[in-house]
C-alpha positions in Angstrom: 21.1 -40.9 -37.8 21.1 -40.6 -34.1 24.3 -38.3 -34.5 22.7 -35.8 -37.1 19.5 -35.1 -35.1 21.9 -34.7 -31.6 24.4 -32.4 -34.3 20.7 -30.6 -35.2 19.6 -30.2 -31.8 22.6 -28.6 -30.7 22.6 -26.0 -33.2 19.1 -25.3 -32.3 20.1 -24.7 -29.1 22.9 -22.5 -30.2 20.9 -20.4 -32.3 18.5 -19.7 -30.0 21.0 -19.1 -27.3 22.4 -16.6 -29.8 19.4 -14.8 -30.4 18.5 -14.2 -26.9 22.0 -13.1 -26.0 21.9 -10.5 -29.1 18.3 -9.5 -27.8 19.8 -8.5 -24.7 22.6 -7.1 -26.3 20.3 -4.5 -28.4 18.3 -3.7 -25.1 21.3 -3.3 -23.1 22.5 -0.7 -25.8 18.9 0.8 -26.4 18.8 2.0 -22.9 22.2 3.2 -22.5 21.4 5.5 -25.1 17.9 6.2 -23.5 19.9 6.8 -20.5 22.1 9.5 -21.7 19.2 11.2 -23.5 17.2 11.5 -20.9 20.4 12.4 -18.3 21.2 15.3 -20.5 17.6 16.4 -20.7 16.5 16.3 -17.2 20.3 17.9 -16.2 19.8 20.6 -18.8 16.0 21.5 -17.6 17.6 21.9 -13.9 20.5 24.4 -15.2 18.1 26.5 -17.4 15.3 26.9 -14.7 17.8 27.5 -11.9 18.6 30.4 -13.7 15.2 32.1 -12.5 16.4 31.6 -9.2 16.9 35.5 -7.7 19.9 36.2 -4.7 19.3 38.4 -2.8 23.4 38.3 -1.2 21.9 38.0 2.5 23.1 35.3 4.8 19.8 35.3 6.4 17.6 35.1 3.2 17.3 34.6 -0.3 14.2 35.0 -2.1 13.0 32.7 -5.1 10.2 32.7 -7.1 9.2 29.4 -6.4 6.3 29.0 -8.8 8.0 30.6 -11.7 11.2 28.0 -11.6 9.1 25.0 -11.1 7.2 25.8 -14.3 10.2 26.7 -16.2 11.4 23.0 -14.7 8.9 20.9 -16.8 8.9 23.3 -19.8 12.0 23.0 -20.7 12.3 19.5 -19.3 9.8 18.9 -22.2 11.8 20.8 -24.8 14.7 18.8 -23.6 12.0 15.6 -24.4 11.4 16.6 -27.7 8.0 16.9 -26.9 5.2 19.4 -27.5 4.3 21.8 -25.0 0.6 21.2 -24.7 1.1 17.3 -25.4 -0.6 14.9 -22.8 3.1 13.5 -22.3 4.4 16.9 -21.6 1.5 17.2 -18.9 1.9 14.0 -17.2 5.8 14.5 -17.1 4.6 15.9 -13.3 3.2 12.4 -12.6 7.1 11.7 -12.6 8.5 14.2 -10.5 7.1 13.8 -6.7 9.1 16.6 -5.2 11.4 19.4 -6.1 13.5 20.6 -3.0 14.7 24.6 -3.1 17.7 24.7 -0.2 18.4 28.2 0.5 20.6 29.5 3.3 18.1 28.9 6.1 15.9 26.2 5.4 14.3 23.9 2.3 11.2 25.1 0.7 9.2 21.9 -1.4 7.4 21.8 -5.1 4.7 19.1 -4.5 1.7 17.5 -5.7 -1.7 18.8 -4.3 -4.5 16.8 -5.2 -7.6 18.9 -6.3 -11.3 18.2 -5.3 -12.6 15.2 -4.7 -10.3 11.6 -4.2 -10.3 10.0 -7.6 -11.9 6.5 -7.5 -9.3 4.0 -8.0 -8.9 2.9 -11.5 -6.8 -0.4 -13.3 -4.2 -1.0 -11.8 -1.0 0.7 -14.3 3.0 1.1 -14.0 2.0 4.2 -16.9 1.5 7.5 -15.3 0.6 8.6 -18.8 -2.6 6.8 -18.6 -4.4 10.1 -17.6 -4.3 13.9 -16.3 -4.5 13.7 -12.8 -6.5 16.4 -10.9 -3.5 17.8 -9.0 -1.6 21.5 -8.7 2.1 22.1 -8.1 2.2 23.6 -4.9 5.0 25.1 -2.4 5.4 24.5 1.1 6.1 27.1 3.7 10.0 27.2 4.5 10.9 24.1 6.3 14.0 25.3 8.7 17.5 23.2 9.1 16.6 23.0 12.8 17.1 21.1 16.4 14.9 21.4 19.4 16.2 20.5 22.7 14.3 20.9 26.3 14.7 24.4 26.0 15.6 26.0 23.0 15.6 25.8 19.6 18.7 26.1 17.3 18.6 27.1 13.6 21.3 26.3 11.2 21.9 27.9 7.6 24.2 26.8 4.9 26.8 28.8 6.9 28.5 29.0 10.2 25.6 31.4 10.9 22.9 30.7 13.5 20.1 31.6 15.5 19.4 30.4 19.1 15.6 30.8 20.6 14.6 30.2 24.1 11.3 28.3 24.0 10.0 29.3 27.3 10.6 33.2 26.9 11.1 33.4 23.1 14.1 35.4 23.6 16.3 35.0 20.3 20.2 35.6 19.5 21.8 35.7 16.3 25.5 35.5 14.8 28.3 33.3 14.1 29.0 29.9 15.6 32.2 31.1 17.2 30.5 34.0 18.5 27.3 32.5 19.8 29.2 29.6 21.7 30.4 31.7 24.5 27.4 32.5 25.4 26.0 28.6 25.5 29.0 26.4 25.6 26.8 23.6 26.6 24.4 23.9 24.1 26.6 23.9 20.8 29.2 21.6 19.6 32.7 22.5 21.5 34.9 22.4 18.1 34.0 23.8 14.8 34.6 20.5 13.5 31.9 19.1 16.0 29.8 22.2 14.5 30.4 21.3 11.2 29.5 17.8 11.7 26.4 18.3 13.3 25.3 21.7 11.2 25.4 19.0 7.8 24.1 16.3 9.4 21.0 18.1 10.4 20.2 20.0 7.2 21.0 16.1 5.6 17.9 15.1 7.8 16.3 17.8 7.3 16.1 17.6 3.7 15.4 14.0 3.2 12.8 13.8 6.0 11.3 16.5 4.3 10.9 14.8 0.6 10.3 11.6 1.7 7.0 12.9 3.4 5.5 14.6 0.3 6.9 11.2 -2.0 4.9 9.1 0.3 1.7 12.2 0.0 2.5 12.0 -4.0 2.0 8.1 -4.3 -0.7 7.7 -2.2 -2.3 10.4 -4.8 -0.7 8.0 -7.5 -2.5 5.0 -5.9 -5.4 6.8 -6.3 -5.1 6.8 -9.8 -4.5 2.9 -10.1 -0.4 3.7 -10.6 1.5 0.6 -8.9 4.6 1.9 -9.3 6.0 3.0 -5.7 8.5 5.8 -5.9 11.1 6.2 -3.3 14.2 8.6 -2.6 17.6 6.5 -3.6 20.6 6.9 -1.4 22.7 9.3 -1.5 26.3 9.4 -1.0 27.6 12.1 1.7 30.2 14.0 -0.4 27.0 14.5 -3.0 25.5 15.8 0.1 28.3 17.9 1.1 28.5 19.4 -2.3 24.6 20.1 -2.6 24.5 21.6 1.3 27.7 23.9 0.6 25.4 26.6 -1.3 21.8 27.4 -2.4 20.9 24.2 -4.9 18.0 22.5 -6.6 17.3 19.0 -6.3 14.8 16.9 -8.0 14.2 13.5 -8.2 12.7 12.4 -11.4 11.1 8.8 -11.0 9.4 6.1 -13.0 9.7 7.2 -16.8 9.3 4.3 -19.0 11.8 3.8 -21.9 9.5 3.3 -24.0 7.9 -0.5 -22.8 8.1 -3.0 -20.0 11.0 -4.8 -21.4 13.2 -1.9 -21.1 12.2 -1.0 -17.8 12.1 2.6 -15.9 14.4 5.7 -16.2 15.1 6.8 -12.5 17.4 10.2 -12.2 18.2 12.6 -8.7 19.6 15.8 -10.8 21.3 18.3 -8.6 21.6 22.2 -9.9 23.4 24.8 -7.8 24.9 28.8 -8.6 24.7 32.0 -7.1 22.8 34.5 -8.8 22.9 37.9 -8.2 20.1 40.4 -9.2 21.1 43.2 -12.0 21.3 46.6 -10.4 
């Protein structure tokens, strides 16, 4: 008798072993699939809206409507969704997407949250940034430039060999190439192009994620506001990711946060990366 109710025990045991495994088995699989949905969709939306991006073929500047691709961003980022346009899903997919960074040849330009009016009282405490519309605008911040300040001047870098040198005290400024300009200060700049290349990348690197990391602390503070708990944060980035996305004018947005669907499945968390050349039609 002893022997059956160890034998029954032990199936017990087994079973429920079995069922938890297969549990995790399905959610293991539900996500993956989640995963590449929601890869392809936020991908997609970043290729389509980079489109509106207008070249003007000048080392010095390139002009974007700003407004115009953020907008097109979340639009087809919902359509990507499957969801309706004028859906409170499709207007909280913002709550998910702290900061959009525009890198053009001579600086990074920011899509942000702006909170509107007066500071929200806080409300429950919530991972779901569907809960509510929050009172915010997408706004854009002035051009941020890939720059280094020393005791005297001030040197810009572009996405390009291409600089510009300013004089602090008398604000006189000179323009050209790296091997052109370093005659002229051979202290100041980097004595190889190799040097110059190293440092150029590395400051536009910190440039760019000093940058976003301000505005995603700014976006959850405004998310704290509202009672979200869930603390976005920029994930690492390898440097020949880097190097590919500082080569030429790109798009990078980190999309944070978005549930799968409950809290077993946990949080879909994406950094998409879109970059072309487009040229205006004469």
């Amino acid at each position: 008798m002893k022997h059956i109710n160890l034998s029954i025990v032990f199936v017990l045991i087994m079973v429920a072993a079995f069922l938890i495994l297969n549990q995790k088995t399905d959610t293991v699989t539900a996500i993956t699939k989640l995963q590449m949905q929601y890869n392809n969709a936020v991908d997609n939306a970043v290729s389509d809206s980079f489109l509106k991006i207008v070249d003007q073929d000048s080392i010095e500047s390139t002009s974007i409507d700003f407004a115009t691709v953020t907008d097109s961003f979340f639009r087809y980022l919902a359509w990507n969704l499957g969801l309706e346009a004028e859906s409170l899903k499709a207007k909280a997919l913002p709550n998910y997407v702290p900061v959009i960074a525009y890198i053009v040849q001579d600086g990074v330009y920011l899509a942000y949250h702006k909170i509107e009016g007066e500071n929200p009282q806080v409300v429950k405490q919530t991972d779901n940034m569907n809960a509510l519309e929050w009172n915010t605008s997408i706004e854009i911040s002035k051009r941020i430039p890939f720059e280094k300040i020393t005791d005297t001047y001030q040197i810009q870098y572009t996405l390009t060999d291409y600089i510009r040198v300013i004089n602090i005290d008398t604000k006189e400024e000179w323009e050209g190439y790296y091997v052109d300009l370093f005659e002229q200060f051979p202290g100041l700049l980097p004595s190889t192009q190799e040097k110059f290349d190293k440092e150029r990348r590395l400051i536009i690197i910190n440039c760019i994620t000093d940058s976003m990391n301000t505005y995603i602390e700014s976006h959850n503070a405004i998310a704290n506001h509202y009672g979200i708990k869930y603390h976005i944060s920029l994930p690492y980035i390898e440097n020949d990711e880097w190097y590919r996305t500082i080569d030429d004018i790109s798009m990078l947005v980190l999309f944070q946060g978005y549930p799968y669907g409950n809290d077993t499945l946990g949080y879909y968390n994406r950094l998409a990366l879109g970059g072309a050349r487009i040229r205006k039609v004469e």
